[in-house]
C-alpha positions in Angstrom: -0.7 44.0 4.3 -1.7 42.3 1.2 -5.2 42.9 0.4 -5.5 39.4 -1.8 -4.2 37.2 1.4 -6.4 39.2 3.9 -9.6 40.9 2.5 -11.6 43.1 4.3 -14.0 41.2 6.7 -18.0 41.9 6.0 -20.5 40.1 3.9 -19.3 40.4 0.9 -16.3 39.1 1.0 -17.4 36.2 3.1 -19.8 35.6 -0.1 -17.2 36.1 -2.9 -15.3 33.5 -1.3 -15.5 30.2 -3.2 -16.5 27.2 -1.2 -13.1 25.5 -2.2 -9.7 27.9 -1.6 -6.3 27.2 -0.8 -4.9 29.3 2.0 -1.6 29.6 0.8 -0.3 31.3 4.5 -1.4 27.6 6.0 -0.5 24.0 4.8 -4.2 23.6 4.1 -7.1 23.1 1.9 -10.5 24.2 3.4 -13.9 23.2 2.0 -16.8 25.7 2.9 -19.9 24.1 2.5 -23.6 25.1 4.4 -21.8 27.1 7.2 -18.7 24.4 8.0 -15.3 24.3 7.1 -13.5 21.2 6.4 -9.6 22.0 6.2 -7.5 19.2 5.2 -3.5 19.1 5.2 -2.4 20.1 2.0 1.0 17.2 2.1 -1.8 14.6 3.6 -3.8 15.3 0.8 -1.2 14.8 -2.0 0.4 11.7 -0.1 -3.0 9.8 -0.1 -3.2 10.7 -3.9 0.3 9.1 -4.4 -0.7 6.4 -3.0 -4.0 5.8 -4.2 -2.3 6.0 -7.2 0.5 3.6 -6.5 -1.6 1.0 -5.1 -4.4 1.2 -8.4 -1.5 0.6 -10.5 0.5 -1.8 -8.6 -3.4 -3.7 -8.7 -3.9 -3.4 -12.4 0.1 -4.9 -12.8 -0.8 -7.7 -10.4 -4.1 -8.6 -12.1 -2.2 -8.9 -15.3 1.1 -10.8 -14.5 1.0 -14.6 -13.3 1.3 -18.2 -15.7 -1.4 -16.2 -17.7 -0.4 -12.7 -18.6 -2.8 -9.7 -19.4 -1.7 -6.2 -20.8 -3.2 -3.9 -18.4 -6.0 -2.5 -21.2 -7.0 -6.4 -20.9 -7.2 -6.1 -17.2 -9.7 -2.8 -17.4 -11.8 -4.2 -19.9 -12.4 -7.6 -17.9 -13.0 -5.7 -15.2 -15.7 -2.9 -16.7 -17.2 -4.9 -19.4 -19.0 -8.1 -18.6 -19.7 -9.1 -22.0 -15.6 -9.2 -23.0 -13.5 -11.9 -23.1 -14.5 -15.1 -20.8 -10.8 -16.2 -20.6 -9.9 -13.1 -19.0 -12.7 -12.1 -17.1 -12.3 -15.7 -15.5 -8.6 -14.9 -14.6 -9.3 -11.6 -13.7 -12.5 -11.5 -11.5 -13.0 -15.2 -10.3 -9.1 -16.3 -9.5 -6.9 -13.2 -8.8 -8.9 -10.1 -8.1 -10.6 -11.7 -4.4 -6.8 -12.1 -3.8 -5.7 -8.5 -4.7 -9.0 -7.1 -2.7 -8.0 -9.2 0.3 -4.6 -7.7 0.7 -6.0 -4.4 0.2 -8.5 -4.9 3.2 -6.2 -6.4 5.1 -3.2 -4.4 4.8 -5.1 -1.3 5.4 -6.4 -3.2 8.7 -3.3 -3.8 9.8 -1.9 -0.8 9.4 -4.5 0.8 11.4 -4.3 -1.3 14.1 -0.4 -0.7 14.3 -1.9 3.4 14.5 -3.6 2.7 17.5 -1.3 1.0 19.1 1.9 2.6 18.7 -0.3 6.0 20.1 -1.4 4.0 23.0 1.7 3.0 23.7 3.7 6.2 22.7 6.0 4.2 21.2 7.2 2.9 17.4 7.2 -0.8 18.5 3.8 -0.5 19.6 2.1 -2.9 17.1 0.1 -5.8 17.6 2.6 -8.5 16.3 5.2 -6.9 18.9 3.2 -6.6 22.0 1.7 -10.2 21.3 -2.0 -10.2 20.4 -1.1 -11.2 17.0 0.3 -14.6 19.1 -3.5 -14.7 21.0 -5.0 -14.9 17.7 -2.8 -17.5 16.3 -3.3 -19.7 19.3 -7.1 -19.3 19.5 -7.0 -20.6 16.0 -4.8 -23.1 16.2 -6.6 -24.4 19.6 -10.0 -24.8 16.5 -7.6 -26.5 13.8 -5.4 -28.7 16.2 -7.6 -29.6 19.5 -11.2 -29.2 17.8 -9.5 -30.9 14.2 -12.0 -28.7 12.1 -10.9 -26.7 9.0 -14.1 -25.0 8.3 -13.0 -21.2 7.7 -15.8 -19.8 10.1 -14.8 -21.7 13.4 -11.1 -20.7 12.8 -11.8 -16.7 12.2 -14.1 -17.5 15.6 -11.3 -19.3 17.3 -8.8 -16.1 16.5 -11.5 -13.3 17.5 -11.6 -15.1 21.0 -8.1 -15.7 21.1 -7.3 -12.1 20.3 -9.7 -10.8 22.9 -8.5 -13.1 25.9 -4.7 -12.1 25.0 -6.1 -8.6 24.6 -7.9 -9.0 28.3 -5.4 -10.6 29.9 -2.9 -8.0 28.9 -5.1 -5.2 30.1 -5.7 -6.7 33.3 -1.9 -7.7 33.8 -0.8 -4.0 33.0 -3.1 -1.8 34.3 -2.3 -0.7 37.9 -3.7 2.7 38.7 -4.1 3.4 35.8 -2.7 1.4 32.1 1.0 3.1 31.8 1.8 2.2 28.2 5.3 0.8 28.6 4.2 -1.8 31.4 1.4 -2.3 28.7 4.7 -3.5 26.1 6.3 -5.0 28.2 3.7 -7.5 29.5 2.1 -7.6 26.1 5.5 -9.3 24.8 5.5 -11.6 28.0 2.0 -12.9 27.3 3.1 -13.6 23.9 5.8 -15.3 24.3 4.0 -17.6 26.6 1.2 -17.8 23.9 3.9 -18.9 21.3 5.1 -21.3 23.3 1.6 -22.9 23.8 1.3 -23.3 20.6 4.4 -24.9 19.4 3.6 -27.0 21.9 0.1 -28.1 20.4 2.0 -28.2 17.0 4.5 -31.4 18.7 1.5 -32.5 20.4 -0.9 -33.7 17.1 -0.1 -35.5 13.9 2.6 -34.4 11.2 -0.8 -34.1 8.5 -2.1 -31.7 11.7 0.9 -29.9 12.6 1.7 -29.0 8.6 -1.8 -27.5 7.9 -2.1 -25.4 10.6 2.0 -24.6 9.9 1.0 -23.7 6.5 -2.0 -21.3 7.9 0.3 -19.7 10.3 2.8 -18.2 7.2 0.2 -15.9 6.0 -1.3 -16.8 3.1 -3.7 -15.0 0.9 -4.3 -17.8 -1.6 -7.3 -19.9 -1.9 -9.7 -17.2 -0.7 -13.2 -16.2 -2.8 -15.7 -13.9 -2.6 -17.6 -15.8 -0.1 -14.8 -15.3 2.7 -14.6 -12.2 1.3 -17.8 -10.5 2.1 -18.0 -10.8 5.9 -14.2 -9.7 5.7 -15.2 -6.4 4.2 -18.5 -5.9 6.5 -16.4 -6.1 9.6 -13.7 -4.2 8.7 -16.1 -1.7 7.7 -17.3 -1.7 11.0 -14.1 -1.4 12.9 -12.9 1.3 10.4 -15.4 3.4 11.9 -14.7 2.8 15.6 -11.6 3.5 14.3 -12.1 7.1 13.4 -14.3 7.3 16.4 -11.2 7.1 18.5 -8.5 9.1 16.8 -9.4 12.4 18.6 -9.1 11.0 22.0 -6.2 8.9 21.6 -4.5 11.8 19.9 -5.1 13.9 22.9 -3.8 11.5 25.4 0.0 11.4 23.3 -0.3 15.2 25.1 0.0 13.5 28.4 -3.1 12.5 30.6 -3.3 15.4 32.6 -3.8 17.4 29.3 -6.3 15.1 27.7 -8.3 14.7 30.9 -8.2 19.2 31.0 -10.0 18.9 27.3 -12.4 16.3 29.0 -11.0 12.8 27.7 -11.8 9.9 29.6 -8.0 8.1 29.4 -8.9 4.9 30.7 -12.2 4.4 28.7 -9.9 5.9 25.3 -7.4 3.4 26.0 -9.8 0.4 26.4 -11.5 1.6 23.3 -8.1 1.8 21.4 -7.1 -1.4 22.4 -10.3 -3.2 21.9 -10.7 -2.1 18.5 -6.6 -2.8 17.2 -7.3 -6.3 18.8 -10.8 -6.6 16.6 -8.5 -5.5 13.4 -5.6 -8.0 14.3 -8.3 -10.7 14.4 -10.4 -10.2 11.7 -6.8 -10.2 9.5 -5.4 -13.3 11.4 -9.2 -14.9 11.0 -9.3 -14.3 7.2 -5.6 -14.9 6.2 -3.9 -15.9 9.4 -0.7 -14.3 10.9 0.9 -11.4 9.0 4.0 -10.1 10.7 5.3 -6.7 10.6 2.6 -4.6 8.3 1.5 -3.2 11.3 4.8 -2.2 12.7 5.9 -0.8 9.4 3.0 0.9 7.7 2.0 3.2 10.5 5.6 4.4 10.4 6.0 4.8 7.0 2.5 6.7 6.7 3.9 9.8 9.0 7.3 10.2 7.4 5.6 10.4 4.2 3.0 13.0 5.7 5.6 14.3 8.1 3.2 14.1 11.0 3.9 14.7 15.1 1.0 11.5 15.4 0.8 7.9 13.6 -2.9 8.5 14.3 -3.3 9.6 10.7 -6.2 6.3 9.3 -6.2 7.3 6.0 -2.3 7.6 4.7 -2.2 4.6 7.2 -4.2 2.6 5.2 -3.2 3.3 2.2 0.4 2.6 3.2 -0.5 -0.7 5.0 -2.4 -1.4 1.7 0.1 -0.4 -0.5 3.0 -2.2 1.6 0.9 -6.0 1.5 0.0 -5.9 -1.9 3.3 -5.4 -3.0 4.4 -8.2 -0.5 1.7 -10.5 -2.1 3.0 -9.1 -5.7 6.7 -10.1 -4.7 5.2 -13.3 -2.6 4.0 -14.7 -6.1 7.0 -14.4 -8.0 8.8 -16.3 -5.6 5.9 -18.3 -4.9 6.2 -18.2 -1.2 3.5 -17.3 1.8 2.9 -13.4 1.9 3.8 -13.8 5.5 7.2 -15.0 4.7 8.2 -12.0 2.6 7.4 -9.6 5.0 8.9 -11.2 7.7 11.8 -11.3 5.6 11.3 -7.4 5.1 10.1 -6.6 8.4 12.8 -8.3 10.4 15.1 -5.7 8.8 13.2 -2.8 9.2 13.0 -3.6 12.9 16.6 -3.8 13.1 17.2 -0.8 11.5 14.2 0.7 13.8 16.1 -0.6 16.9 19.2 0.5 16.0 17.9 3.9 15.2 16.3 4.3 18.7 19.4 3.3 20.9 21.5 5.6 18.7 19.0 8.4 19.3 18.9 7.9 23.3 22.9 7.7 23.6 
C-alpha cells in the first residue's frame, strides 16, 4: 500500500487535504469546499478547455476577416477599450460581433437539444431536424410570413414556438401507447415531418414569387442581418431553457439504463420524457425563431461531443455546447467566405456526416 495514494483516515488527514486534488487512481478532479465534493472528469475537463479555446480563437479570427480586415490585437482592443478606434469598434461591435454571438447561442442550443433527444430516443439519429420538429417550426413560421404576410421578427419566432410545440404534441400523442417507446417516437416523428414539409412547399406554390423567395431565403439559415435587439430575448430564453436543461440530465440519463432501472432509483419515465422532449422542442424553436432552420448541428454536435470526451451518454450539456458552438461558428466562418446561407454549408456538411453515420450503423448490425 502506498501511503501517499491512501493516507491514514482520521482528522488530520481529512484537514491536510487541500480543497483542490487530483486523484490520480480515478479519471477525476474533485473540489472540497464547506463539506461537498464536486468531482469532475478529468478528459471532460480538458476537452471543454480545447474547445473553449478553439471557439475564442476561431471568434477573434472571424471578427477580424471580411471586406474590412483587422489583426486580431485590433479585434481585442475594439472590443475592451471603448475609447479606441471608431472604425473598428464600428466593425467589430455594431456589424459582426451580434453575428458571431448569435451562432454561439445558437449552436450551443442546438446541440443540446440534439443531447436530449438522441438519449430519449437511444439512438444517434435522434435529433430534432431528423425526427421532424425542426419541419413544425418552419411551418409555424412560414404559416406568419406566407398566410398572415407579416415580416415583423417577433410574430415569426411566435409562429415557430407554436409550430414547434403542436409538431412536438402531435408527435407525443401519435407515439405514445402504453407508454412513449422511443423508436415508434422516430419513426412517427419523421412521418409528421414529412407531412409538415410537404405543407409547406405547398404554401410556398400557393403565394407570390416576392412571397415564396423571402420566406425561401429565411428557411436556408441565415445569421445575417441580426442586432442586438433580436439578440437580447435570444439570450434570455436560452438561458432559461439551458437550465431546464440541466434540470433533466439526471433522469434522462437514468432512463438510457432501461425503465425498469430508472423507475427502481425513483424516476418518473413518462414525466422525464415529456420534460425532455418539451424542452429540445423550446431549443429547436427559439433557434428556428431567431435564425430560421439550421440542419444538422444538432445531429452532429452531440456526437462529436462524446467521442471527444469518450462518454457511454450524449447527455454531457457542456462539451455539447461547446461543440454545437464551435461546429456553427465555423459554418458561419466558412458560410462567409463563400458568401452563402449558414444553413447551406452545413447541410452540405451534414448530409455527409449522415451518410457516413448511416453507413456505419448498418455495417455495425451485420
Amino acid at each position: 500500500m502506498n501511503p501517499a495514494r491512501n493516507p491514514a483516515p482520521g482528522p488530520a488527514s481529512a484537514t491536510e487535504q487541500p480543497p483542490l486534488y487530483v486523484d490520480f487512481g480515478r479519471p477525476t478532479w474533485i473540489w472540497r469546499r464547506l463539506g461537498t465534493a464536486l468531482r469532475v472528469d478529468r478528459r471532460t475537463a480538458l476537452v471543454c478547455g480545447v474547445l473553449t479555446a478553439a471557439v475564442l480563437v476561431l471568434g477573434v479570427l472571424t471578427l477580424g476577416t471580411g471586406s474590412i480586415s483587422l489583426t486580431p490585437a485590433q479585434v481585442l482592443t475594439a472590443l475592451t477599450d471603448p475609447g479606441s478606434d471608431r472604425r473598428a469598434r464600428l466593425v467589430v461591435m455594431d456589424w459582426r460581433l451580434p453575428r458571431l454571438l448569435f451562432a454561439l447561442v445558437c449552436g450551443a442550443a442546438l446541440a443540446i437539444s440534439g443531447a436530449l433527444f438522441q438519449s430519449l430516443t437511444k439512438n444517434p439519429l435522434g435529433s430534432p431536424d431528423i425526427i421532424g420538429f425542426s419541419s413544425g417550426s418552419y411551418a409555424g413560421a412560414s404559416v406568419v410570413m406566407l398566410l398572415l404576410g407579416t415580416a415583423n421578427y417577433l410574430a415569426i419566432a411566435t409562429g415557430s414556438l407554436i409550430g414547434g410545440a403542436a409538431t412536438a404534441l402531435v408527435v407525443y400523442l401519435l407515439a405514445y401507447r402504453h407508454g412513449l417507446h422511443p423508436f415508434r417516437l422516430i419513426i412517427v416523428g419523421i412521418a409528421v415531418g414529412a407531412g409538415l414539409s410537404s405543407l409547406t412547399s405547398m404554401l410556398l406554390l400557393s403565394v407570390s414569387p416576392q412571397q415564396a423567395m423571402l420566406a425561401a431565403t429565411w428557411a436556408a439559415g441565415s445569421l445575417s442581418g441580426l442586432g442586438f435587439e433580436q439578440l437580447g430575448p435570444t439570450i434570455a430564453v436560452f438561458l432559461v431553457l439551458l437550465i431546464c436543461s440541466t434540470a433533466t440530465v439526471r433522469p434522462l440519463t437514468q432512463l438510457e439504463l432501461g425503465d425498469d432501472a430508472a423507475v427502481a432509483l425513483g424516476v418518473r419515465a413518462n414525466r422525464a420524457r415529456l420534460a425532455g422532449t418539451v424542452v429540445g422542442v423550446a431549443l429547436t424553436a427559439l433557434v428556428t425563431a431567431a435564425v430560421g432552420p439550421i440542419a444538422f448541428v444538432a445531429l452532429a454536435a452531440p456526437q462529436i461531443a462524446q467521442r471527444l470526451t469518450r462518454s457511454s451518454t450524449t447527455l454531457r450539456i457542456v462539451p455539447a455546447a461547446l461543440t454545437g458552438a464551435l461546429v456553427l461558428v465555423a459554418a458561419d466562418f466558412a458560410a462567409q467566405r463563400v458568401e452563402l446561407p449558414v444553413g447551406v454549408v452545413t447541410v452540405c456538411v451534414g448530409g455527409a456526416y449522415l451518410a457516413w453515420l448511416l453507413a456505419r450503423q448498418y455495417a455495425t448490425r451485420r
